[in-house]
N, C-alpha and C positions, 0 to 999 in steps of 0.2 A: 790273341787275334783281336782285330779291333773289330767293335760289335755297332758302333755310330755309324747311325746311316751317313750318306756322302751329302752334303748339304746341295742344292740346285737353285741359284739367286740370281733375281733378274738386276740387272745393273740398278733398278730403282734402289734396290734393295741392299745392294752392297754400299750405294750412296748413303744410306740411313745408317749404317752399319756403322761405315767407314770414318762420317764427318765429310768425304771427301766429292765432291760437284762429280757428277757425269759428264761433263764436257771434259773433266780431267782425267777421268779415268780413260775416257778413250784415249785424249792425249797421251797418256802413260802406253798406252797398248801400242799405239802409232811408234812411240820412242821406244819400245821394246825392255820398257822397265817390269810390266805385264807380258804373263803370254798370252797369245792368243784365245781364247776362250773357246770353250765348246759354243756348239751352235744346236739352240730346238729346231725340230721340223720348221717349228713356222717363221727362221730365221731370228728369233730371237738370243742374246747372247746367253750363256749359262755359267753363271759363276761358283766357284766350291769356296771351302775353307780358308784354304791355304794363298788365297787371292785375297780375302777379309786380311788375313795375318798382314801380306806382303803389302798392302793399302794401307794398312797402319804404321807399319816400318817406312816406308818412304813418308808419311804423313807427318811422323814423328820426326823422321829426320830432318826436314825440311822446315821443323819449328827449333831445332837448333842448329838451322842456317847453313847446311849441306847444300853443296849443289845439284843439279840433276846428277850433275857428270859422275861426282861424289859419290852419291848415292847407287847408282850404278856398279861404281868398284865396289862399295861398298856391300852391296848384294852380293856379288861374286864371290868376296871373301865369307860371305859367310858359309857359302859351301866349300872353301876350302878348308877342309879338314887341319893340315898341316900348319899353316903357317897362316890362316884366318885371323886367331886370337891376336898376335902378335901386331901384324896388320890393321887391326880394328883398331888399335889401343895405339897405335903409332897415327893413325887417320884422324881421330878423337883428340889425338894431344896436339898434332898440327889444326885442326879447327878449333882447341880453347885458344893456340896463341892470336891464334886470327882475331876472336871475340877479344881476347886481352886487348890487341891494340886497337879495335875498335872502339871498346871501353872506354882507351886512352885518349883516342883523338876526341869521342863525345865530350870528356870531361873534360878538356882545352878547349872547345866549343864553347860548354856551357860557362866556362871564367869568360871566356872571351865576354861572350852576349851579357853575362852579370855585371861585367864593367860598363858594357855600353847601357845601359839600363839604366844602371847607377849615375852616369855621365847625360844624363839625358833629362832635361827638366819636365817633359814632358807637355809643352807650348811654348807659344815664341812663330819665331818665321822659318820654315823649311830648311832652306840655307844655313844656317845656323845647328841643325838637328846633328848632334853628336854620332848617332846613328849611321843616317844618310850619310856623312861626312867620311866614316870609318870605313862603312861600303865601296864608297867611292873613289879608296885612296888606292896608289900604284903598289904600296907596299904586300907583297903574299907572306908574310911573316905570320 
């Protein structure tokens, strides 16, 4: 039997907990990432445990780049018993390819601008800026 009392947190308080803004957490509650919350007499909101947990799971997820929507299925499945694991780990490997080829385009980026950098004397007349020039051109290569 579990003997811990049931925790009662004002949204201040799950914010400190969390990392997570009060303007977001309501946000989450509106998008029904959150449930609804108990309510005190004096209408204030009343938060438990398992609200701290699910605030850090969407917190976390959303620092490796999950969408809301994401996040969402992602919730779901973890209360699905059956076929959650499987699911999770399939959602996880579709979001590294995504980071892979974001990866990739940064690092085509960052040659690109290391060229122009390099190309670029750094003074002189406007017109002439290697930079400016490479910007300006019709080519999207």
């Amino acid at each position: 039997m579990d003997t811990k009392p049931a925790m009662h947190l004002t949204i201040g308080a799950v914010a400190k907990r969390t990392g997570v803004g009060i303007d977001t957490i309501r946000y989450y509650e509106r998008e029904k990432l959150l449930p609804a919350p108990r309510r005190r007499p004096s209408g204030y909101r009343d938060y438990d445990a398992a609200t701290v947990e699910r605030l850090r799971f969407i917190r976390r997820a959303k620092q490796l780049g999950f969408t809301l929507d994401e996040i969402r299925d992602l919730l779901a499945l973890s209360a699905d018993r059956e076929r959650g694991v499987k699911s999770v780990k399939l959602r996880a490997q579709a979001r590294l390819g995504e980071v892979e080829a974001r990866i990739r385009e940064l690092q085509r980026v960052k040659r690109g601008l290391a060229q122009l950098i390099d190309a670029c004397p750094g003074h002189g007349p406007l017109e002439r800026c290697p930079i400016l020039r490479a910007l300006g051109e019709e080519n999207d290569a």
